[in-house]
C-alpha positions, 0 to 999 in steps of 0.5 A: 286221770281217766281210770277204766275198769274192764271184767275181758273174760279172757285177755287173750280173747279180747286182746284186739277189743282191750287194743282198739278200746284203748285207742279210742277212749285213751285211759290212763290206767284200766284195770282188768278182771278176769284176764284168764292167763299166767302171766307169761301168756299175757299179751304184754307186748300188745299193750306196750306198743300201746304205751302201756306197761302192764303189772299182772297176777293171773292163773290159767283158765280162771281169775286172773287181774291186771293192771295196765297204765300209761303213767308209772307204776310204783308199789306194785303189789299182789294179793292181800299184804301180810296175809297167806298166799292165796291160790286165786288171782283177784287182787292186784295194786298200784301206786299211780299218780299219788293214787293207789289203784286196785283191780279187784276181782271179788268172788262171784260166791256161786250160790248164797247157801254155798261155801263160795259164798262164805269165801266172797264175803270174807274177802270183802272183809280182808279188802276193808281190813287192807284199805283202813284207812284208805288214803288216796285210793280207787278200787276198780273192778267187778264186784258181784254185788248190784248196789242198790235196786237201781242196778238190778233189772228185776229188784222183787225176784233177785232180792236176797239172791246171789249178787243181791243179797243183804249179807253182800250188801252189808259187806259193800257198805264196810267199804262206803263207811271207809269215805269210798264213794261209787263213782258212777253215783255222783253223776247218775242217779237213774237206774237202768243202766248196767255193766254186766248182761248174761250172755244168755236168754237176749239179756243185752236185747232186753236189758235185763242185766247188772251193775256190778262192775266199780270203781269206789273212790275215796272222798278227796278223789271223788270230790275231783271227778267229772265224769262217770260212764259205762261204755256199753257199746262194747258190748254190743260188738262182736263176740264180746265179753259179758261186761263193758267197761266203766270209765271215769275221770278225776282231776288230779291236784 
């Protein structure tokens, strides 16, 4: 099974980049972020002429998470289970293959002195509280936290900003400690190799940039996958969006 994970900020935007993106790399699932629709603007058609069928949870203008797979979707769900309505669209799971798959869209937090920052970790707690224990799963999507100093191009002046803070760190770890593996780690251990560039101040051109875009996969999956890879061409065309896509394979029993 080869499982994508795309930030489009803005599908309607994007919709020929997702279209012809498929076409070449032929996934069997992707996972958007930042899709930026209510569900009855998405461009399904799109996509199922594609061969997809698409399970979507979006608002206008902001957030938004979609799912788009080649092979059945069963399950589907919306949000955290069991828990209130939440007005912001970042959660969305499908059960695909014997995987459950979600397409995660974790606040970005705005600044660590904010509320928004409060709000990021605590959904954190809710994805550890929704995936213990965490079966046969893979959660995709664009996280907002850099990992480890591998994936920040400047370690010294972002160490305890946004996006690489200890708290956030600390909030990424509950979720290694469930058994669920970077995908992208098992097969590259060099740093320097990012997902997200602003889209200001030639952050592409001088690689000053982030990888903050996953997908974590729980021990049984991760110990079937052969390739993990960040598709940076993307977002070397025209008019792109700020993230490239990460793709990976696994071999199904």
């Amino acid at each position: 099974m080869r499982i994508a994970t795309w930030n489009v900020n803005s599908i309607r935007a994007r919709i020929d980049a997702v279209v012809d993106w498929l076409g070449r790399v032929e996934p069997d699932v992707l996972c958007m972020q930042e899709t930026k629709v209510v569900d009855d603007d998405f461009p399904t058609d799109e996509l199922q002429r594609m061969g997809y069928a698409v399970a979507m949870s979006g608002q206008k203008t902001y957030n938004g998470v979609a799912i788009a797979s080649r092979l059945p979707m069963r399950a589907v769900t919306v949000g955290f289970e069991g828990g209130e309505p939440d007005p912001e669209k970042r959660l969305i799971a499908a059960t695909i293959g014997g995987v459950r798959v979600l397409s995660a869209y974790i606040p970005n937090g705005k600044s660590v002195e904010s509320q928004s920052f409060g709000q990021k970790l605590r959904f954190f707690d809710r994805l550890v509280t929704a995936l213990t224990p965490p079966g046969t799963v893979a959660l995709c999507g664009d996280f907002n936290v850099a990992p480890d100093e591998r994936d920040v191009f400047d370690p010294e002046g972002m160490r305890g900003q946004l996006h690489f803070h200890p708290d956030e760190h600390r909030a990424l770890a509950r979720l290694t400690e469930l058994g669920l593996v970077d995908a992208y780690r098992l097969h590259h251990a060099e740093g320097g190799r990012y997902s997200w560039w602003d889209y200001r101040g030639g952050g592409l051109a001088k690689n000053q940039g982030l990888r903050i875009d996953l997908v974590l996969l729980s021990r049984d999956l991760a110990e079937r996958c052969t390739r993990a890879e960040i598709d940076v061409s993307e977002r070397h065309k025209d008019k792109p969006s700020d993230h490239a896509p990460v793709v990976v394979d696994v071999t199904l029993p």
